[in-house]
N, C-alpha and C positions, 0 to 999 in steps of 0.2 A: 532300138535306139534308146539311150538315157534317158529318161527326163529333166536331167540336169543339165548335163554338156553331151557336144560329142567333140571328136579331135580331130583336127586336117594337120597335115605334113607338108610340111613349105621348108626343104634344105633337110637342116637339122636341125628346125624353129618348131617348138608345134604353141601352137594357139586355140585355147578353151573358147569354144561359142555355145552359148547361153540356147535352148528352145524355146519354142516360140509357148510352150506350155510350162516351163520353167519361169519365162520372164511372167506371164500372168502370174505366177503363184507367188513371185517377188515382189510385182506391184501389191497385188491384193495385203500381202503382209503387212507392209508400207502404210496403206490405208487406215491399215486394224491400229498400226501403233499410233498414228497421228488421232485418229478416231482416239481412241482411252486416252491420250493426254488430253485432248480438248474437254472430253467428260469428267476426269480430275480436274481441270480449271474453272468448268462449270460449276460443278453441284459445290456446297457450301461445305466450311471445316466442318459442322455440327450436324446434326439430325434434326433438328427441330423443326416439328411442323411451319408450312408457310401461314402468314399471317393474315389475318380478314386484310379488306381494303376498306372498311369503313365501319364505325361503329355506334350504331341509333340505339340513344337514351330517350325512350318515353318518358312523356309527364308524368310528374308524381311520382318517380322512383326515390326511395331516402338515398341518401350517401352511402351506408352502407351495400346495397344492391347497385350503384355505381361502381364500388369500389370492385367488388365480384366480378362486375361485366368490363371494366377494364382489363383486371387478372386474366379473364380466360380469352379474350381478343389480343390479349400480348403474349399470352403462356407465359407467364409469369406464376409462381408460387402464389397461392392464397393467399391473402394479408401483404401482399408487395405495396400494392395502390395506398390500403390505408396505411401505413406505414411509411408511403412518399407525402403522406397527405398531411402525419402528424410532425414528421419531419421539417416541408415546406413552413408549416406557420410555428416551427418554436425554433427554427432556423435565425443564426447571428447576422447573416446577411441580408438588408431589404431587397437585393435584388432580386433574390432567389425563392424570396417567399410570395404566395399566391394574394392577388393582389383582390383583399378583403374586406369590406370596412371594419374597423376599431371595433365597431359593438360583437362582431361575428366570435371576437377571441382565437381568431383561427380556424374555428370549424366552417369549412366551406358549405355545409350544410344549406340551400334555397339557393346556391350559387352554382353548382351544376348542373349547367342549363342543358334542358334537350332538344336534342338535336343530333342531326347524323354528322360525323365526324370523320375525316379521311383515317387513315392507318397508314405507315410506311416503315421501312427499317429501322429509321431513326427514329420513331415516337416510341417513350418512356412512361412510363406511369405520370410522371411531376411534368412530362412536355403537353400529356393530355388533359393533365387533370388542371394547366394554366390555363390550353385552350377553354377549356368550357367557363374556368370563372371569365375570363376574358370578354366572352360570348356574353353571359351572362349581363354586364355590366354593362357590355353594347346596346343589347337586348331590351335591357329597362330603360337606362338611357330614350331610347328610340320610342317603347311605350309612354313614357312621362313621368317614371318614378324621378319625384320630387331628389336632388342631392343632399337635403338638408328638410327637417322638419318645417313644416308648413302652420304657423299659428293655429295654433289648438289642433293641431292635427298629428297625422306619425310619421317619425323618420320613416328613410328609405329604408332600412334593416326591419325596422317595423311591420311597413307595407308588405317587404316579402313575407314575412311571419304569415301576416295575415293573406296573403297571396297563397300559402303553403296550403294552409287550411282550407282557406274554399277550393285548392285542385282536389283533397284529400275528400271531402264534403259533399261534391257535386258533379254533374256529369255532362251539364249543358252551359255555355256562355251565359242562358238566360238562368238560371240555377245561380248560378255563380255570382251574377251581382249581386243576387238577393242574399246569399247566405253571405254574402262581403256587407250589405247593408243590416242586418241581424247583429254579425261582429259587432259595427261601429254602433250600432243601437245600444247594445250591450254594454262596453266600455263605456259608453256616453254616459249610461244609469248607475254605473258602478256594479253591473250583474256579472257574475260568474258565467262565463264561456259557455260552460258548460259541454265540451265538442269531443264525443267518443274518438275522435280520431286524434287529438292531442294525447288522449289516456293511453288509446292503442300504441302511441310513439313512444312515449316511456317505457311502456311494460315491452317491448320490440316487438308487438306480435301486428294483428291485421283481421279484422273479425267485426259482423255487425251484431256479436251480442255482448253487454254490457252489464254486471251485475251489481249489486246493492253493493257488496263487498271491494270488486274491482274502484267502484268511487269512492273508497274511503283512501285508496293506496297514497302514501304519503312520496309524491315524486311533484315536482313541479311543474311536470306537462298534466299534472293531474285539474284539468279547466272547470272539474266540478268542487274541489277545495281549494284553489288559488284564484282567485280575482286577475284579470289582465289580460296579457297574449303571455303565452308560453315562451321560455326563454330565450328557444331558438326555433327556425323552421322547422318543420315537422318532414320534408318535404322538397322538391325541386318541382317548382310550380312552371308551366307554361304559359303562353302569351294571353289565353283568356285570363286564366285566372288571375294574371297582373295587373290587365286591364280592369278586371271587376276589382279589384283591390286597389287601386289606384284612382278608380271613380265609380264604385257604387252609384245604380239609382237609387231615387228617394224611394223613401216606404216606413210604414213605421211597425216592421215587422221584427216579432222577438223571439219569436220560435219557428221552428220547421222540423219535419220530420222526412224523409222519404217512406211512405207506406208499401210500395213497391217499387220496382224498377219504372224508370218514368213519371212516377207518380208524386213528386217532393210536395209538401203542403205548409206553404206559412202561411202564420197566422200573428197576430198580436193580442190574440186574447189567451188567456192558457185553458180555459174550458173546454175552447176548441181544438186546443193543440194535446190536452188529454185525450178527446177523444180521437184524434188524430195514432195518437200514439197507443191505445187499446186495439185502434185493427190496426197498426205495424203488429202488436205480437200477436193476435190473432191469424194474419199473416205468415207470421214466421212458423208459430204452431201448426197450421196448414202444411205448411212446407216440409216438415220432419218424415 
């Protein structure tokens, strides 16, 4: 017998019937082609990898190492983000651009706030990078950054500066007021910063050694030759560090060093913060 048809004779009619092993091999056909169009409607025009679902900026990351960690949670070209970034704030329409204060100039730099962030189809480099100042604004808002300078005190852009600085600085909440109370010490006396990790921002690097030579470099994040805060954040500072920059407790400390991990020492005498600072490099020399 066929496995296609066989043929019966009825007059001088004849009529094709299908077996019963034919008609399987029909359906199944059937199945196969409805199956591949369903699978072309599924899978996507492109090849592009699927995208995270969420994307966490730790504290203390710069802008730049933001702008990285967008690119590759989007697959996006290197340099897309910053390039949404320099775009939004020299951008003709306000609505479009990231919403900044005046002193910032555009750089969202202390405004990309962290925090885990969803990811979808439709997030953009400039959709994510609104979320975060957005956040940000809320953020402070909610901690108590002042909207307007406080008599004798620093604007909000200010605060975050120095918010920048103690994330960069310090590693504990209780750390944190103190090198925020140092700051304002500082400025108060008219003393020079003096803060390795402002210097580290300019020159773009990330390093706790510091040489004779590196303080002379002539950049304005340079806090051992310019008097003040540095012009911009250094930094996307988190919710301690805002807090300790927004209310320092009292103390009348002018120096600190960390000697070791754990171990940060202020003081307000400099005798002791010499010696302070002879076993850090004694320390570090250890360490080689």
């Amino acid at each position: 017998m066929s496995d296609v048809h066989d043929t019966q004779h009825s007059g001088d009619r004849r009529r094709t019937r299908l077996t019963r092993r034919a008609w399987l091999l029909l359906i199944g056909g059937a199945v196969l082609v409805v199956g591949l169009v369903l699978l072309l409607v599924l899978l996507p025009g492109d090849e592009r990898p699927a995208r995270a679902e969420k994307l966490t900026l730790p504290e203390g990351r710069r802008a730049s190492q933001a702008y990285a960690a967008v690119d590759k949670v989007l697959h996006v070209a290197a340099g897309t983000t910053e390039k949404a970034a320099k775009k939004a704030a020299t951008g003709r329409n306000p609505a479009k651009r990231l919403r900044l204060p005046a002193e910032a100039k555009g750089n969202p730099e202390g405004y990309l706030y962290p925090a885990t962030y969803p990811i979808d189809e439709d997030t953009t480099p400039k959709s994510l990078l609104s979320f975060m100042v957005n956040t940000a604004r809320q953020r402070y808002a909610a901690d108590g950054l002042p909207p307007t300078a406080r008599p004798g005190g620093l604007s909000a852009y200010e605060t975050v500066v120095v918010a920048s600085v103690v994330q960069a600085e310090a590693d504990t909440p209780q750390d944190m007021g103190k090198v925020a109370r140092v700051i304002r010490n500082r400025l108060d006396k008219g003393m020079p910063l003096q803060m390795d990790s402002t210097l580290n921002y300019g020159l773009g690097r990330s390093t706790l050694r510091t040489s004779h030579a590196d303080t002379r470099t002539d950049s304005p994040y340079n806090t051992y030759r310019h008097k003040g805060l540095p012009p911009t954040p250094i930094g996307n500072p988190g919710q301690d560090a805002t807090r300790a920059a927004i209310s320092p407790p009292k103390g009348d400390w002018l120096y600190f060093v960390t000697v070791r991990p754990g171990d940060t020492r202020f003081t307000a005498d400099y005798e002791e913060h010499h010696k302070n600072v002879q076993e850090f490099n004694e320390a570090q020399e250890g360490s080689r």
